[in-house]
Phi, psi and omega in degrees: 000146190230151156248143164169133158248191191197117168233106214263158163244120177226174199275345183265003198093149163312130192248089192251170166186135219224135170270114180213147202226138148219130183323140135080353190243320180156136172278164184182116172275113192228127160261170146197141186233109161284128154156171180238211190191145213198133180206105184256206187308291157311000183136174148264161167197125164282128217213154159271179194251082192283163188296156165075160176263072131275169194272165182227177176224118157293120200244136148268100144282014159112002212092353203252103188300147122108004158302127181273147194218163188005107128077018195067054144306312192203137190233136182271133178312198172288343194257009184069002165247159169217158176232148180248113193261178188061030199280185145259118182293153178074354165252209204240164193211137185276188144204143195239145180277173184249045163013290195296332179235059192259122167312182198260356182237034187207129191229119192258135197239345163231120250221337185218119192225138196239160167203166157269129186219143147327165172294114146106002174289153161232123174248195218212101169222141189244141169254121168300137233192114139221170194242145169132159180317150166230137206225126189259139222209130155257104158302169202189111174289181188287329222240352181105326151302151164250169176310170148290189178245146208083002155285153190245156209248137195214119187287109207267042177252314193238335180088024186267102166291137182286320185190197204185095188321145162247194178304154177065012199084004200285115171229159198250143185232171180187139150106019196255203198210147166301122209022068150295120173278142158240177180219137209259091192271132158200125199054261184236037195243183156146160175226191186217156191213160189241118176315162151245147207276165193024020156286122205243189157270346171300322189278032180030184195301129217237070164327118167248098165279146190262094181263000000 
């Protein structure tokens, strides 16, 4: 007769599985998943199931899959959401992006975010987020000039800003998608410029003209 089990902890709850085999007579498979689910307004996430009515926090990336949270305590799902269990109540509870452990196509813009909650409350917080190439891009106007600094760069598929001109046009771009048109907005101005294809942070500084 054989025994014998597996018990994983994941941001999702505990995952177990348990077994047992005897010649000629019978086999047996058993799963169970410790942990809980959480469903506002904003979404669902399955979590882990810490002791007690303390309060949890839902975090929104947007939509933005695979963000790590306190140390992977909690990771946002496909839908871009996740709860962070275990806050403490009436005092103020940090939640942290895990930085260090961000794919490699995905840029995060408040990397750290706080609330106070009651006992046994669910709060609601969103962090910016995008998913998609990232490009460090000299822009250029028809005359040879860049936009000023501080225009801002807007992805015209969704209306998200991307980036932000710097000195001389060098603007850090994020979040894009193949052959994206974006648009260069500054007062009542603007142009528009067309991604080039496999272009990267690999490709150094990356000319773009704006027309």
């Amino acid at each position: 007769m054989f025994r014998g089990g597996y018990q994983h902890s994941s941001p999702y709850g505990e995952f177990g599985l348990d077994g047992s085999h005897k010649n000629n007579e019978y086999n047996s498979i058993n799963t169970n998943w410790y942990g809980s689910i959480t469903a506002t307004a904003y979404g669902v996430a399955a979590h882990q199931n810490k002791a007690g009515n303390e309060p949890r926090i839902m975090v929104d990336t947007g939509d933005v899959a695979g963000v790590s949270l306190n140390n992977n305590s909690a990771v946002t799902n496909r839908f871009g959401v996740a709860v962070v269990s275990g806050a403490t109540s009436y005092q103020q509870s940090d939640i942290r992006v895990d930085v260090q452990n961000l794919p490699d196509d995905i840029e995060v813009y408040n990397t750290v975010i706080q609330k106070t909650l009651t006992e046994g409350a669910i709060g609601y917080r969103e962090i910016r987020a995008v998913k998609g190439r990232q490009m460090m891009a000299i822009i250029r106007l028809k005359d040879g000039s860049s936009p000023p600094l501080g225009a801002s760069v807007i992805t015209d598929k969704t209306g998200a800003e991307v980036g932000i001109v710097g000195d001389d046009g060098l603007t850090y771009l994020a979040g894009l998608q193949d052959t994206e048109r974006l648009t260069v907005q500054w007062g009542k101005k603007q142009c528009t410029l067309i991604l080039p294809k496999d272009k990267g942070m690999n490709s150094g500084k990356v000319l773009l003209p704006c027309q």
